[in-house]
Structure formats: structure tokens, C-alpha cells
Backbone bond lengths (Angstrom), bond angles and torsions (degrees), N, CA, C in turn:
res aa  C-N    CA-C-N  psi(-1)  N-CA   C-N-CA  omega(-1)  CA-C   N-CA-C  phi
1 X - - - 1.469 - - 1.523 108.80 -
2 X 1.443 104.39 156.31 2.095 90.69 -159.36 1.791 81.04 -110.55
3 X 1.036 124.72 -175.49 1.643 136.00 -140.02 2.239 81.98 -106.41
4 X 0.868 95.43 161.40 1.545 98.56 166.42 1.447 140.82 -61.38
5 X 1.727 87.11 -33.55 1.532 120.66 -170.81 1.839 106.61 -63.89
6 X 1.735 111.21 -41.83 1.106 104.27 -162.62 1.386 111.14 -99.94
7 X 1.373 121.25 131.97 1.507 143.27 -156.78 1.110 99.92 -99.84
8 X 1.917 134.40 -137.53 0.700 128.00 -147.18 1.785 115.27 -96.00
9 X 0.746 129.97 147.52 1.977 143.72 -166.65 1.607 108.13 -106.53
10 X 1.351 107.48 120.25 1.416 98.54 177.32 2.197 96.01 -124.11
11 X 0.943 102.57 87.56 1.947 98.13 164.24 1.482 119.10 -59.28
12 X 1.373 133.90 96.26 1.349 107.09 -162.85 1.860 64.67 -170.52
13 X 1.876 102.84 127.63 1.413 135.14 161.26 1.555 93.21 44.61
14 X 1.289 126.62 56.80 1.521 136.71 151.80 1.621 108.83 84.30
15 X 1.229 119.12 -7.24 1.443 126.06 -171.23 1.336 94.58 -81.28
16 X 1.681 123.23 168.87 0.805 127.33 168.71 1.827 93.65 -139.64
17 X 1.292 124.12 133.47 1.310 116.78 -155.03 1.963 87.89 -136.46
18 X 1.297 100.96 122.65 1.418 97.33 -177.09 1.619 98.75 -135.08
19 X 1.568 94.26 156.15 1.744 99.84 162.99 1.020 109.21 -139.51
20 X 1.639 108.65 120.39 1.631 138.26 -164.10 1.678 85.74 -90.61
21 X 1.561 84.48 158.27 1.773 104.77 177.82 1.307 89.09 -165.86
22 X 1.388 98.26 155.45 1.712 115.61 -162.11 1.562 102.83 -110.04
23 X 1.559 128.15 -164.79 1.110 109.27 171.39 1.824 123.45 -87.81
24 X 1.514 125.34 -4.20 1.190 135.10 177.30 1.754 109.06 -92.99
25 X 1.714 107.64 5.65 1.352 104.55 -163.34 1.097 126.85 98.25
26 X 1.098 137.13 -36.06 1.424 155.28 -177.34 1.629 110.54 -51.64
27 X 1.345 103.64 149.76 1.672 99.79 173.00 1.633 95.89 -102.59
28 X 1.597 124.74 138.41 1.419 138.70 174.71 2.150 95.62 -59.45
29 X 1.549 86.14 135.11 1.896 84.54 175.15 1.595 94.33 -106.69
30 X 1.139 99.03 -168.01 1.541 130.11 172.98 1.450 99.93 42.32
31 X 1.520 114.81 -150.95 1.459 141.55 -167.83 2.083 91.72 -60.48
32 X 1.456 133.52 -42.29 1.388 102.15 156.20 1.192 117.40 -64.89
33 X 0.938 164.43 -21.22 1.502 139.37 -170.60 1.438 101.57 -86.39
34 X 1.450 127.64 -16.73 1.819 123.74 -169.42 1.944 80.44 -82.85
35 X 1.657 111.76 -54.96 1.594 82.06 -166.17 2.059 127.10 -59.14
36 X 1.809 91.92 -39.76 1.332 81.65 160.79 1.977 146.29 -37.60
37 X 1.418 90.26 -46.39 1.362 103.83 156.50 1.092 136.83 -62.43
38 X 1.500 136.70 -45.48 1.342 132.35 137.23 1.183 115.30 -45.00
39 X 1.436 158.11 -37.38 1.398 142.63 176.25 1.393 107.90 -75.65
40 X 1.122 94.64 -7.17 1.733 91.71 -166.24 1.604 106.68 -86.36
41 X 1.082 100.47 -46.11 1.638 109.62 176.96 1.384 112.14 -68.62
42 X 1.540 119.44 -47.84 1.708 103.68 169.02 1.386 125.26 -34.81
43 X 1.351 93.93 -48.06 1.840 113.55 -148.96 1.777 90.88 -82.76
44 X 1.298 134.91 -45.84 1.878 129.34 150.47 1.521 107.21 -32.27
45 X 1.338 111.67 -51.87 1.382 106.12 -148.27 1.700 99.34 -60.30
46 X 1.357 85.56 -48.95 1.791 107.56 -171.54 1.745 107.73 -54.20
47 X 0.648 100.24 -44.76 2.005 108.64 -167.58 1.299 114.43 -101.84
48 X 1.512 109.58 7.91 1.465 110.21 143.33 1.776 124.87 -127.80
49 X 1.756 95.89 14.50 1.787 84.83 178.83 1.153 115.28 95.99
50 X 1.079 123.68 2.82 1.670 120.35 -164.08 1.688 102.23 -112.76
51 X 1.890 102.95 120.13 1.549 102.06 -172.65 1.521 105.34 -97.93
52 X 1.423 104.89 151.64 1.582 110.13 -179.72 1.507 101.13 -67.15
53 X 1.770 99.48 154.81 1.429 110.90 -167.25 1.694 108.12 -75.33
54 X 1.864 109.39 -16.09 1.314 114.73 170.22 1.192 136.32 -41.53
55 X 1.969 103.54 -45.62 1.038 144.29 -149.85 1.760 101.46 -43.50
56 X 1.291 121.82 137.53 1.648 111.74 -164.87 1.902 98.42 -97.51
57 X 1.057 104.65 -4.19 1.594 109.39 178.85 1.570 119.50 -89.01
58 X 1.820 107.52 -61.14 1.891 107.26 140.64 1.080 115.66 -32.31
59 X 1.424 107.49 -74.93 1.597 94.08 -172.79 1.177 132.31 -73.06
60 X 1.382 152.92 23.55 1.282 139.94 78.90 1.181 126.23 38.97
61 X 2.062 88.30 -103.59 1.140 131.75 163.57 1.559 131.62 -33.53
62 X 1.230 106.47 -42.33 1.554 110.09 172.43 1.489 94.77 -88.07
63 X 1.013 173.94 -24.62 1.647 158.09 -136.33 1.629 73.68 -115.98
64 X 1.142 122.37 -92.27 1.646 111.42 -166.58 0.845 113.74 -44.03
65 X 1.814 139.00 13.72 1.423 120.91 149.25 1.590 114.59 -92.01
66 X 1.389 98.00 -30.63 1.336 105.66 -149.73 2.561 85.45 -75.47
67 X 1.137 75.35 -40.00 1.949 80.29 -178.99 1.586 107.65 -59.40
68 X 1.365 106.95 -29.36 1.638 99.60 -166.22 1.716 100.94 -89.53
69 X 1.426 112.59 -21.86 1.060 122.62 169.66 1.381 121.09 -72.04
70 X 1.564 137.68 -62.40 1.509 127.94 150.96 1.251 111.08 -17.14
71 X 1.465 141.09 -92.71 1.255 163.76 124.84 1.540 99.55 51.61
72 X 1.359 104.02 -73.59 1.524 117.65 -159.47 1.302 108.23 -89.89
73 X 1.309 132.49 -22.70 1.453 142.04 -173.83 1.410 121.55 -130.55
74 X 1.655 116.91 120.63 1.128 136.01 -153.65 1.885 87.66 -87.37
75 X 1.290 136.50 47.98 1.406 132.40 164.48 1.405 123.91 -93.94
76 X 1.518 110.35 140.89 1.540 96.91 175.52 1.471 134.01 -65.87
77 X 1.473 147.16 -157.91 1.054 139.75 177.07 1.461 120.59 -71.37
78 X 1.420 107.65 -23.64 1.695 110.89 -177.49 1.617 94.44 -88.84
79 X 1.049 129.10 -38.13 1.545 124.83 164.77 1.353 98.42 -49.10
80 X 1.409 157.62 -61.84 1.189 148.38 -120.57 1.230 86.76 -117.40
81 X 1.067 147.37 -31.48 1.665 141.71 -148.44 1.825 97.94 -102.01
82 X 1.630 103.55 -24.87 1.353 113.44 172.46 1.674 128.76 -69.43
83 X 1.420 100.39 -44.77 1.380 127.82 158.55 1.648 116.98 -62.04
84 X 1.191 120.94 -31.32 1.640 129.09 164.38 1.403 105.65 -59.01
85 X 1.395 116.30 -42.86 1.573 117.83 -162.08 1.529 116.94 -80.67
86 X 1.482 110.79 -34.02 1.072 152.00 152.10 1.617 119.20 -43.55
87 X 0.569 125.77 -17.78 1.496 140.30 -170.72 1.819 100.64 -137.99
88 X 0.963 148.72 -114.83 1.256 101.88 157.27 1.286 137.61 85.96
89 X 1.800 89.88 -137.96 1.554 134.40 137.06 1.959 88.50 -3.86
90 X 1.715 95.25 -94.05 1.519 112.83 -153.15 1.337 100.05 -58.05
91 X 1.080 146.57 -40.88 1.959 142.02 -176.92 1.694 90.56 -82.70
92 X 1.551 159.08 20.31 1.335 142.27 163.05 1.177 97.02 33.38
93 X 1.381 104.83 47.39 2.135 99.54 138.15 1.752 106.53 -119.87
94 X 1.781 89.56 137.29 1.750 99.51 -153.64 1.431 101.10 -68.96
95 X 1.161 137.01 165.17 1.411 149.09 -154.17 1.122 90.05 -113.48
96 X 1.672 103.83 133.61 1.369 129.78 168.00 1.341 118.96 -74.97
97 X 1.623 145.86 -179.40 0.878 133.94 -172.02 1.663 117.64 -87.52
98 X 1.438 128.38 166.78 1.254 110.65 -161.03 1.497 119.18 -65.73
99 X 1.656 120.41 -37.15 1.066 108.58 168.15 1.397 139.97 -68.70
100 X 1.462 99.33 -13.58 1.544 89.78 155.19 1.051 136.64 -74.97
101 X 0.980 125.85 -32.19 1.412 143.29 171.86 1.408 107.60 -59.40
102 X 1.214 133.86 -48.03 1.638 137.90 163.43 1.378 110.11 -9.12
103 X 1.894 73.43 -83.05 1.649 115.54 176.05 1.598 120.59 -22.38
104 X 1.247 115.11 -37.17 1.546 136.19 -145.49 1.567 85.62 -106.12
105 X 1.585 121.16 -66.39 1.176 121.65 -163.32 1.742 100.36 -67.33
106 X 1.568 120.18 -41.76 1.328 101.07 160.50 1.285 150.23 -23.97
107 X 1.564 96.22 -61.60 1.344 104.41 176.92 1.560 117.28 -62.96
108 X 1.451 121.91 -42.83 1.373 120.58 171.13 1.379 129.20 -38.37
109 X 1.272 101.11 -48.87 1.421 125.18 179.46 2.000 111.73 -64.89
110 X 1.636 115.17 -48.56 1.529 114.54 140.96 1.135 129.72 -39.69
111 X 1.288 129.90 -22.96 1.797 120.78 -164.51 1.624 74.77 -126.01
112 X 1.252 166.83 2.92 1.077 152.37 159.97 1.856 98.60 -81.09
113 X 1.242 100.31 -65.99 1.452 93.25 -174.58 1.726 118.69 -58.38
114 X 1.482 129.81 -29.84 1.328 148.75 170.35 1.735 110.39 -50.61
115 X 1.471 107.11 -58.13 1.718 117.33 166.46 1.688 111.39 -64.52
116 X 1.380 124.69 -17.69 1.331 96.66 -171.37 1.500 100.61 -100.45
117 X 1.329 121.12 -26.05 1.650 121.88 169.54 1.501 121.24 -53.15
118 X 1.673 104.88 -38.57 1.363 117.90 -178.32 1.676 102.70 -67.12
119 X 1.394 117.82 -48.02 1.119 112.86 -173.35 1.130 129.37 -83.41
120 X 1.580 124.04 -9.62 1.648 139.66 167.31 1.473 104.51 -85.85
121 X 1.694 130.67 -36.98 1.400 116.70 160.57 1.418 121.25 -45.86
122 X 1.526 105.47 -49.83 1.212 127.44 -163.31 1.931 110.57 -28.62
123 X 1.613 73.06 -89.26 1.581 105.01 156.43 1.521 131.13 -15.89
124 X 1.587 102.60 -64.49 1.361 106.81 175.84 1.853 109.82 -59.16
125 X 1.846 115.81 -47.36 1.668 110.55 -157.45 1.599 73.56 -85.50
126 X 1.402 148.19 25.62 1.419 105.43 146.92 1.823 122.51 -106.54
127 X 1.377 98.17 -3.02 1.181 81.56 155.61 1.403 123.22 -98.57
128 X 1.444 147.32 -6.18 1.391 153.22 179.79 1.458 103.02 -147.48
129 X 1.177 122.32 92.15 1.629 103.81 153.07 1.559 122.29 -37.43
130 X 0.897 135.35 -31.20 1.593 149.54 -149.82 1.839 91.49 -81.46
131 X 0.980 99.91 -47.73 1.896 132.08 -166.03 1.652 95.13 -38.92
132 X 1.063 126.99 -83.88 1.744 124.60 -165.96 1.964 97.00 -55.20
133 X 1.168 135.05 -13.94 1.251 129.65 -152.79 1.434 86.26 -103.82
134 X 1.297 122.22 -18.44 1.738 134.40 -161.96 1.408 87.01 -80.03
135 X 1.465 111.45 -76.19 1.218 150.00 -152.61 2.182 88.54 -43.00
136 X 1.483 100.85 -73.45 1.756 115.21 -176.62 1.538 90.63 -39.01
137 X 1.004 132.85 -38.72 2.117 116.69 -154.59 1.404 94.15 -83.13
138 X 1.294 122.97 -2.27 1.549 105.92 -168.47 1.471 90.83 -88.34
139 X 1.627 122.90 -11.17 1.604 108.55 -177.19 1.151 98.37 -80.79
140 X 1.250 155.09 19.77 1.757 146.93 -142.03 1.652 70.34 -110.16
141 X 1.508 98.83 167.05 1.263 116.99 147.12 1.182 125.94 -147.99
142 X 1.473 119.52 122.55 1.634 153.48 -167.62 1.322 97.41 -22.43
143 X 1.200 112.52 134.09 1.611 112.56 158.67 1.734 121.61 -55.23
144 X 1.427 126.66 123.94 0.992 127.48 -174.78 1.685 126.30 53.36
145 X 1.793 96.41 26.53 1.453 112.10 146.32 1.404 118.83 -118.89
146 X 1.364 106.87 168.86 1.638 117.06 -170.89 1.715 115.39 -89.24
147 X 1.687 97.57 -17.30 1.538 78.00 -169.54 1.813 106.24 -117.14
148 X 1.285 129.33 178.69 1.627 107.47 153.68 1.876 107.36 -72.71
149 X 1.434 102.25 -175.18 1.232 116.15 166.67 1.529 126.22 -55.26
150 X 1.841 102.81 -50.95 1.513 102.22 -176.62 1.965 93.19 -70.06
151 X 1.293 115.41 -46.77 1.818 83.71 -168.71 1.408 108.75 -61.05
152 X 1.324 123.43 -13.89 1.716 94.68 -169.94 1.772 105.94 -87.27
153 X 1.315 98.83 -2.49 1.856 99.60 -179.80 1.240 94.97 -104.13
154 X 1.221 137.98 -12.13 1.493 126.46 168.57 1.745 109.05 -86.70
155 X 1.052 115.88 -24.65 1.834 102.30 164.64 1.263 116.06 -45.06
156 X 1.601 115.54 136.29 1.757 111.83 163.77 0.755 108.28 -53.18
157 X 1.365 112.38 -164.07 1.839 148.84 166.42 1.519 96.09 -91.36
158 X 1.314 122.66 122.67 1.863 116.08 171.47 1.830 95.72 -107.73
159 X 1.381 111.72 12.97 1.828 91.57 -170.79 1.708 95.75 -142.38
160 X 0.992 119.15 -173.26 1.505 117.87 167.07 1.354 113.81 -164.48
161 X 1.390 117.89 35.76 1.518 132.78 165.04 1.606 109.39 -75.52
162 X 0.878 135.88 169.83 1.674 168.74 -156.25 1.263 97.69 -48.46
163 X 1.746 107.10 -66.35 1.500 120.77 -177.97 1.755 106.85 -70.39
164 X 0.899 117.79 -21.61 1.780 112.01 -164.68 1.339 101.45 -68.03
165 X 1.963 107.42 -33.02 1.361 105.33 -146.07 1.959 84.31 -103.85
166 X 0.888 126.95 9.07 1.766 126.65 178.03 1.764 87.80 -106.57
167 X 1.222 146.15 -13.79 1.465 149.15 -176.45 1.585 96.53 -97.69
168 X 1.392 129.86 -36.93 1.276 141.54 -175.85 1.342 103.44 -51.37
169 X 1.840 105.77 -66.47 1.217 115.19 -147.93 1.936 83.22 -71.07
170 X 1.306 130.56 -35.75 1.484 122.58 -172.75 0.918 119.97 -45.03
171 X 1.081 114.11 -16.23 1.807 127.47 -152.80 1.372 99.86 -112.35
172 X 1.295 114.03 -20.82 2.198 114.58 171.87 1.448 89.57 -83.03
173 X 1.179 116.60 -46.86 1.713 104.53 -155.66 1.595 96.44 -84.95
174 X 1.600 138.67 -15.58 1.181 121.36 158.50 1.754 126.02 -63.02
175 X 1.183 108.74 -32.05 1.639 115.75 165.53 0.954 92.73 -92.54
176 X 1.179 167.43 -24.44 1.791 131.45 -171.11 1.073 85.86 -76.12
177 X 1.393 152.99 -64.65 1.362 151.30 -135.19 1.544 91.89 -48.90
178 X 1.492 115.85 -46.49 1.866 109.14 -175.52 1.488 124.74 -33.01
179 X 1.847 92.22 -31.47 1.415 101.00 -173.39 2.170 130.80 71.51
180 X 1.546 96.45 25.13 0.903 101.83 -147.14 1.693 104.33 -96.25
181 X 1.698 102.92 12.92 1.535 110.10 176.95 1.268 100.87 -94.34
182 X 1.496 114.50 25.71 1.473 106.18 170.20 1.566 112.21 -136.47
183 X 1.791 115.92 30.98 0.985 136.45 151.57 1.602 117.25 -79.16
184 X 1.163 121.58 123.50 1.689 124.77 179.17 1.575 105.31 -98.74
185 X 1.420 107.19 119.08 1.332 142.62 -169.21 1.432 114.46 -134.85
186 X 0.918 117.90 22.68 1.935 144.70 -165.70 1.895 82.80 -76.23
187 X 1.284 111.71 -80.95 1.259 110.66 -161.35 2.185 115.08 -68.08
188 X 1.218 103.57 21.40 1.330 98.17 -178.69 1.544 91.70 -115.80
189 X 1.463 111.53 128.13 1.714 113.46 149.28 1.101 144.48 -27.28
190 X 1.498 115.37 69.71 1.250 115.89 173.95 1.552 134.62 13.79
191 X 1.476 95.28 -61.72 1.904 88.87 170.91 1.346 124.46 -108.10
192 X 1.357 94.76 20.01 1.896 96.08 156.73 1.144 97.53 -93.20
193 X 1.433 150.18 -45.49 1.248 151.42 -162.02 1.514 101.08 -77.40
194 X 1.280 144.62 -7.33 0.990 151.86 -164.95 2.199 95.22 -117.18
195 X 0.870 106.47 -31.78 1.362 85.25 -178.97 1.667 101.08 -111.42
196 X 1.301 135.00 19.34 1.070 140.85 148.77 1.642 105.84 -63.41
197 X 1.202 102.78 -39.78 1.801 110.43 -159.55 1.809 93.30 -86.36
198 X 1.427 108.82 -27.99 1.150 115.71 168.03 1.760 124.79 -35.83
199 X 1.417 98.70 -75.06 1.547 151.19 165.17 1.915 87.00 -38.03
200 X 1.368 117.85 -83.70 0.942 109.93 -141.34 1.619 100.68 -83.90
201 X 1.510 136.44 2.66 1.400 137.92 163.06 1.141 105.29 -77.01
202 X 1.213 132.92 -37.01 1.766 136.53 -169.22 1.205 93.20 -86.29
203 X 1.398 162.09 5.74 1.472 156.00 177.14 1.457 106.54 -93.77
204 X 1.010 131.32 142.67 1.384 139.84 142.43 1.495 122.53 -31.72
205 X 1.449 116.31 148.62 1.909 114.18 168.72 1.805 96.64 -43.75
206 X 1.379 91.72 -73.59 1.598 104.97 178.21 1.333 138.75 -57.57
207 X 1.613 114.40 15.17 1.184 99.34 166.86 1.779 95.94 -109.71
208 X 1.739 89.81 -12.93 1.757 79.72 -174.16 1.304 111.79 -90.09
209 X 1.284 117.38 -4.38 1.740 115.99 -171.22 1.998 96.50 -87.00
210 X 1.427 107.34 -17.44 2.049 103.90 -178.33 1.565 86.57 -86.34
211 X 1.320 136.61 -47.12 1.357 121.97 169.39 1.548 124.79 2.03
212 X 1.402 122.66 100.41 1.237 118.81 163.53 1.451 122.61 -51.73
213 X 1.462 126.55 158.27 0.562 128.78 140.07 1.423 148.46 -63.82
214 X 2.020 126.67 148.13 1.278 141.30 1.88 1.627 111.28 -74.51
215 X 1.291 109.80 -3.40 1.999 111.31 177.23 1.256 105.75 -61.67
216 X 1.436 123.93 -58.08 1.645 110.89 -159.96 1.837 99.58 -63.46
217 X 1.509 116.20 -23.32 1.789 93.39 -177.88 1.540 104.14 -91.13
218 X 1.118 114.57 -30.51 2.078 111.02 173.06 1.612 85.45 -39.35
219 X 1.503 112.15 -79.25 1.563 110.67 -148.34 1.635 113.25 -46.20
220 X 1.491 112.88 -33.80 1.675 117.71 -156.79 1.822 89.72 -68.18
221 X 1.855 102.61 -46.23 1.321 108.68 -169.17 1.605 100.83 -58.13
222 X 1.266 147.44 -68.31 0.757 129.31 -163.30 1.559 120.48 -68.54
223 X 1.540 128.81 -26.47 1.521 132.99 176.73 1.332 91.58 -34.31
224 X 1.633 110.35 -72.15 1.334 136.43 -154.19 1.846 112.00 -44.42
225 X 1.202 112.64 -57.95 1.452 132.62 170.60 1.651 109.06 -46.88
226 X 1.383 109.28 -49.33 1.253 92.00 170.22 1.337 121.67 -92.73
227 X 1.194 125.80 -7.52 1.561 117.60 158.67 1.152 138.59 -70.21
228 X 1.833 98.84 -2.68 1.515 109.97 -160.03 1.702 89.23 -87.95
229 X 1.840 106.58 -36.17 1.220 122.86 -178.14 1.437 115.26 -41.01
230 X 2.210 95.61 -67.58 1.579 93.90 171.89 1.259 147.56 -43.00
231 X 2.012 95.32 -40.37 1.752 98.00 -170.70 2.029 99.42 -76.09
232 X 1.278 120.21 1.57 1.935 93.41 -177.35 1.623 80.43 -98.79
233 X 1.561 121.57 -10.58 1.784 94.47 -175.67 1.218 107.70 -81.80
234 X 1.404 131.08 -15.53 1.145 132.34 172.33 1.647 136.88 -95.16
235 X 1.159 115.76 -2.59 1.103 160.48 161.78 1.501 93.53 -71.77
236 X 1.361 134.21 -83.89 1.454 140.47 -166.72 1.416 92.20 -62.09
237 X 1.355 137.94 -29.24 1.286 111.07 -176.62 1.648 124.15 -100.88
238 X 1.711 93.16 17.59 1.462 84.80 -173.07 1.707 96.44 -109.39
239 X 1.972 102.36 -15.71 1.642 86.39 155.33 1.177 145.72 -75.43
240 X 1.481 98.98 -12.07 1.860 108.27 166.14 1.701 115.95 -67.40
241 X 1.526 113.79 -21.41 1.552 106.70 -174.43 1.216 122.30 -72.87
């Protein structure tokens, strides 16, 4: 049973917002009304279930969601910060204030993106050291051509006559040569690894060749993998025309 004094309760973004009344009606001032308020919020918190966001056992609990969640899902920060609230919400531990919570979903989202570069470089220099050094020359661009290497192998097919589809097949056997279907990517999430390749086709030679390192070779490795994908699907479909 909650005390007489405390009126109405608002739970909303970790606050707990109360209005004390005394027994003449009155709201308590000064240093009573701060203790009322602290008792007041324990004694809610307690008698409805709701754990502090401090709590070292929740919180745990929420970081290994919020990590397994970055990790596994290629969403942006308002996706992730939504899913924080959401989760949460559903375990009744009260919500901290927004910038912390940012803060928190930030960092996840850093050590999500940090592990998947490490582990798509990884991958690639163990099967070829040579491989990420392959990968960088495709940003060069040819003497007395216009484009680098990866844009001119990232253009479609615009035709599907005789010659398009003998230029097609050039264009599998110029990326297969990378050899890069013999990189193991088994344990990375499909559609994080998919919007890496995303990320790193929509970039410029030059934004990916200033690319620090292990990101600029995750990204090349993965562009590449899926282009190797596109050019035989397109290739096969320009021998059906």
C-alpha cells in the first residue's frame, strides 16, 4: 500500500515525477520534500517491480543485449536506441536519461562495427597475405584511363548482345582471380556483411583508399564478394537473352 502523501506517478524516460501532499494538503518544501521524494521513488520502485537502471545484475543483462544486438543487426542508431528502450520498457528497469542511453547505444554500435572489420580483414590475410594489397590496387587508376579498377568492374552490363555476354564472362574471371570464395565468413551475419559491401560499393576509390586500416580491407573484401556474386548473375542472364 503506497503512503497517503504520494499523489500522482508519472514513469516516463527514467524519471519518476511525483506530487507529494501532506496531511492539510500542502506540498512538503525544502530538505522535507527532497526526502519525501527519495522515499517516494524507492517505495514505487519496489511495489511495482521496477529495477534501477544501476542495478549491476540488469545491467549485465542489458549490455549483452544491447552488444548481441549491434552485432547481429545491420540498424542504425535510432533503430538501436529504439530497441534499448524497448527492452527496457519489457524487463521494468526504469530508463536512464537520454544521453545516457545514446552514450551506451553508441558505444555498442563502435565495438560492433570495430569486431566486424577485424574479423572480415582477418579472414581475408589468412588466406593470402598478398590479398588486402590486391584488393587496395583496384583503387589505382590506369594511366590514361578515367576510372579506378573497382569502378570499372563495378559498372553493370547496359547490353546483352554476343559481345556483352563474352565481356560478362571477363568480368567473373577478373574477380574470381581475387580468389575470395575461399575467404570464411560463415560466422559473420549475413546482413551486416551485406551492408558493409553496401557501404563499401557506394564509396569512392578515394574515400576507400584514405580508409584506415582493418576497415578499408573488410570493406574491399566484402565489395568484391558481392560483385563477384553479381557479375556470374548477370553474366547468366545475359546468356538467357
Amino acid at each position: 500500500m503506497l503512503p497517503d502523501h504520494i499523489g500522482d506517478l508519472l514513469l516516463e524516460s527514467g524519471d519518476l515525477i511525483i506530487e507529494f501532499r501532506d496531511s492539510r494538503g500542502e506540498q512538503p518544501q525544502g530538505e522535507d520534500c527532497g526526502r519525501c521524494r527519495r522515499a517516494g521513488r524507492r517505495e514505487i520502485r519496489d511495489s511495482y517491480g521496477y529495477h534501477p537502471y544501476e542495478d549491476p545484475e540488469w545491467g549485465r543483462r542489458f549490455r549483452t543485449f544491447l552488444h548481441r544486438r549491434a552485432w547481429t543487426h545491420a540498424e542504425g542508431p535510432v533503430g538501436l536506441f529504439n530497441q534499448a528502450v524497448c527492452w527496457l520498457r519489457r524487463n521494468r528497469v526504469l530508463l536512464p536519461g537520454v544521453s545516457v542511453l545514446a552514450r551506451q547505444v553508441s558505444a555498442a554500435r563502435a565495438i560492433a562495427e570495430k569486431r566486424l572489420h577485424a574479423t572480415v580483414a582477418r579472414a581475408a590475410v589468412r588466406v593470402d597475405r598478398e590479398l588486402p594489397g590486391q584488393l587496395v590496387a583496384t583503387l589505382v587508376t590506369p594511366e590514361g584511363k578515367r576510372f579506378s579498377e573497382l569502378e570499372r568492374l563495378r559498372r553493370p552490363l547496359t547490353r546483352t548482345t554476343g559481345t556483352a555476354f563474352a565481356r560478362a564472362l571477363e568480368r567473373v574471371d577478373e574477380i574470381g582471380a581475387f580468389g575470395l570464395g575461399r575467404v570464411k565468413l560463415n560466422k559473420i551475419p549475413p546482413n551486416r556483411l551485406a551492408a558493409l559491401a553496401r557501404y563499401g560499393l557506394g564509396s569512392k576509390a578515394a574515400g576507400l583508399e584514405q580508409a584506415a586500416e582493418p576497415k578499408r580491407t573488410a570493406m574491399l573484401t566484402a565489395a568484391m564478394r558481392h560483385l563477384e556474386a553479381k557479375a556470374i548473375d548477370e553474366a547468366w542472364t545475359c546468356s538467357r537473352s
